[in-house]
DRENDO-1510 file (C-alpha; in Angstrom, 1 decimal, always signed):
<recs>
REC; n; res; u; v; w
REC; 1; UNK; +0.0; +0.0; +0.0 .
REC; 2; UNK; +2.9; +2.6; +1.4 .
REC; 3; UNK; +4.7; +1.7; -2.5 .
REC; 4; UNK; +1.4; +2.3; -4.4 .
REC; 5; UNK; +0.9; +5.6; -2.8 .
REC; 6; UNK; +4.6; +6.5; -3.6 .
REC; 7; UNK; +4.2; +5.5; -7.1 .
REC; 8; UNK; +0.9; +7.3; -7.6 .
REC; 9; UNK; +2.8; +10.5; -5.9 .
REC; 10; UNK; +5.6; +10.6; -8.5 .
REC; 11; UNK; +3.1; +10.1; -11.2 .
REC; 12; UNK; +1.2; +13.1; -10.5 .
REC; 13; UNK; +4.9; +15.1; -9.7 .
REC; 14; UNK; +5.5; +14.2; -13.2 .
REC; 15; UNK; +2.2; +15.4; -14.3 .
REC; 16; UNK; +2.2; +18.4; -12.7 .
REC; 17; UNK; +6.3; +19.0; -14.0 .
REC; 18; UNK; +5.0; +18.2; -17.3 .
REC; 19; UNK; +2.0; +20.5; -17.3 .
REC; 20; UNK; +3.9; +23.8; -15.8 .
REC; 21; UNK; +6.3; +22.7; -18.9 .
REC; 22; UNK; +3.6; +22.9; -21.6 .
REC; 23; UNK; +2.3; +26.2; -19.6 .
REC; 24; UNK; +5.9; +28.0; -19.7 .
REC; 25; UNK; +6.0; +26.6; -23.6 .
REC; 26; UNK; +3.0; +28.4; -24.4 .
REC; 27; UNK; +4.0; +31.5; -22.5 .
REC; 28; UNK; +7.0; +31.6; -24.5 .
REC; 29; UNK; +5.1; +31.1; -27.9 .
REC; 30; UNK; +3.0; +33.7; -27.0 .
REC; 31; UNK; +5.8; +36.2; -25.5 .
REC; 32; UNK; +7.4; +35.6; -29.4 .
REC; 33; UNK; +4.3; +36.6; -31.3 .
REC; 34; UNK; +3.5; +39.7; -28.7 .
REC; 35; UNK; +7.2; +40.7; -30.0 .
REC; 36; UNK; +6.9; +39.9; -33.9 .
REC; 37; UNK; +3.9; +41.9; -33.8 .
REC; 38; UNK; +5.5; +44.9; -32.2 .
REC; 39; UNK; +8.3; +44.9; -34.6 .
REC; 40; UNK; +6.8; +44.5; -37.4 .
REC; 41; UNK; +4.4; +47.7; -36.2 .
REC; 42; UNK; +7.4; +49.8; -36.2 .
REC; 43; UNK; +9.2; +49.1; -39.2 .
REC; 44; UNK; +5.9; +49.4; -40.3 .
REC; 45; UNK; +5.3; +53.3; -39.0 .
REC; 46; UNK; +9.2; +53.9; -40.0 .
REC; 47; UNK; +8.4; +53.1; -43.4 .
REC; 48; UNK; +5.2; +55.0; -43.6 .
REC; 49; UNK; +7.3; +58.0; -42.2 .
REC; 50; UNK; +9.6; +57.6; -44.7 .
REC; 51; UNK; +7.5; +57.5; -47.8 .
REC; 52; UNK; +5.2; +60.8; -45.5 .
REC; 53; UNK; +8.4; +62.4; -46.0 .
REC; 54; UNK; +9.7; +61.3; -49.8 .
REC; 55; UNK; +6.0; +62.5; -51.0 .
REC; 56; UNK; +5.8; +65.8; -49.0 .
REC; 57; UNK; +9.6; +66.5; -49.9 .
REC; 58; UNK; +9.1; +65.4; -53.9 .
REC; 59; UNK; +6.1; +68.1; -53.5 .
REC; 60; UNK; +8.2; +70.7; -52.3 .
REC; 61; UNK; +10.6; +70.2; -55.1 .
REC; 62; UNK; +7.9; +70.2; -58.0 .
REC; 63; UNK; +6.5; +73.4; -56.0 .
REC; 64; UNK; +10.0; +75.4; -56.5 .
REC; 65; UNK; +10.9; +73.4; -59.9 .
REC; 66; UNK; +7.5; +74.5; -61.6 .
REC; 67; UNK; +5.1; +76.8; -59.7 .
REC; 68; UNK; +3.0; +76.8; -62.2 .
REC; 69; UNK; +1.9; +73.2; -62.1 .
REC; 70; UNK; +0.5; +73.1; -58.8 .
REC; 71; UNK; -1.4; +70.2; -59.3 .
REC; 72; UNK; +1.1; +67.5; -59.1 .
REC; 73; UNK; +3.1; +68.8; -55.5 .
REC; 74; UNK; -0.8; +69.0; -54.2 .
REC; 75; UNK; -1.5; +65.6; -55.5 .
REC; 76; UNK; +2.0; +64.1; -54.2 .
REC; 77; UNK; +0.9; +66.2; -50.7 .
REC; 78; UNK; -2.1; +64.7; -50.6 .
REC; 79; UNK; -1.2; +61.1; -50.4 .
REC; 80; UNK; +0.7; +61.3; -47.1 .
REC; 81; UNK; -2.0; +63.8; -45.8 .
REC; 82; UNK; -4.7; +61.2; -46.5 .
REC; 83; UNK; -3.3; +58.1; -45.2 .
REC; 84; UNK; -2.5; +60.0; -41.5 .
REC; 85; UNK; -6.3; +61.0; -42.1 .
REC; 86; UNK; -7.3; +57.8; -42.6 .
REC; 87; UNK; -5.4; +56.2; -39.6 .
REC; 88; UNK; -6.3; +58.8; -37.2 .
REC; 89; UNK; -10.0; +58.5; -38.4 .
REC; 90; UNK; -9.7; +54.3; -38.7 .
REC; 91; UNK; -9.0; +54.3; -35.1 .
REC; 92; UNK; -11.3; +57.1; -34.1 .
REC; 93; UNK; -14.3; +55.3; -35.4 .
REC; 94; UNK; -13.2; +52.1; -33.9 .
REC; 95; UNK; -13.0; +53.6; -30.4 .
REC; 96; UNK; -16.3; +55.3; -31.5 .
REC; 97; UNK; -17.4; +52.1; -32.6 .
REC; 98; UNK; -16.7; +50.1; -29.4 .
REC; 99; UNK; -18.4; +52.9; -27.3 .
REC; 100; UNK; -21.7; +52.4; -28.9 .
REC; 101; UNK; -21.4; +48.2; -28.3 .
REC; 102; UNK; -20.8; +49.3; -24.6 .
REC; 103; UNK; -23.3; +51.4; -24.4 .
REC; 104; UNK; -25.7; +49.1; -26.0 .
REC; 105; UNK; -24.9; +46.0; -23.9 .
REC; 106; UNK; -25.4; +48.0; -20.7 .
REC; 107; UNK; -28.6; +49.6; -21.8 .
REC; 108; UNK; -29.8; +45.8; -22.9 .
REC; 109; UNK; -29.1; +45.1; -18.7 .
</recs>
């Protein structure tokens, strides 16, 4: 009886050893992809700001190269003017968005 109790003890030491194992695994997994995402985020804004600034400086350029063609520095302005619009306004209705679900689920209790 005592070596039956002993056995079934290490068995569930190993289980529980083997479970904080495949808990710390996933942890790390996760840790990884929490990271890959945030890199790839920035590279993501450095490149934006990057092209923001190519456009907006190629539109200067035109603009003292030809001031009489003020279409095309507008036009090159314009694309880096829009796409901060549009991510500012993205996550502005999103957040608007979410506020209205919120409201709505406490109004439903």
């Amino acid at each position: 009886m005592l070596e039956e109790s002993r056995c079934r003890r290490s068995v569930e030491r190993d289980t529980i050893d083997a479970n904080i194992l495949a808990q710390n695994r996933k942890l790390d997994e996760s840790l990884k992809k929490t990271n890959g995402v945030i890199v790839s985020n920035i590279i993501g804004q450095i490149f934006g700001f990057i092209i923001c600034m190519s456009c907006i400086g190629a539109a200067v350029y035109l603009a003292r190269l030809s001031p009489e063609e003020w279409k095309v520095p507008v036009a090159i302005t314009a694309i880096p003017t829009a796409a901060v619009i549009w991510a500012f306004r993205g996550k502005w209705q999103k957040d608007k968005w979410r506020n209205n679900n919120e409201d709505d689920k406490e109004e439903v209790f």
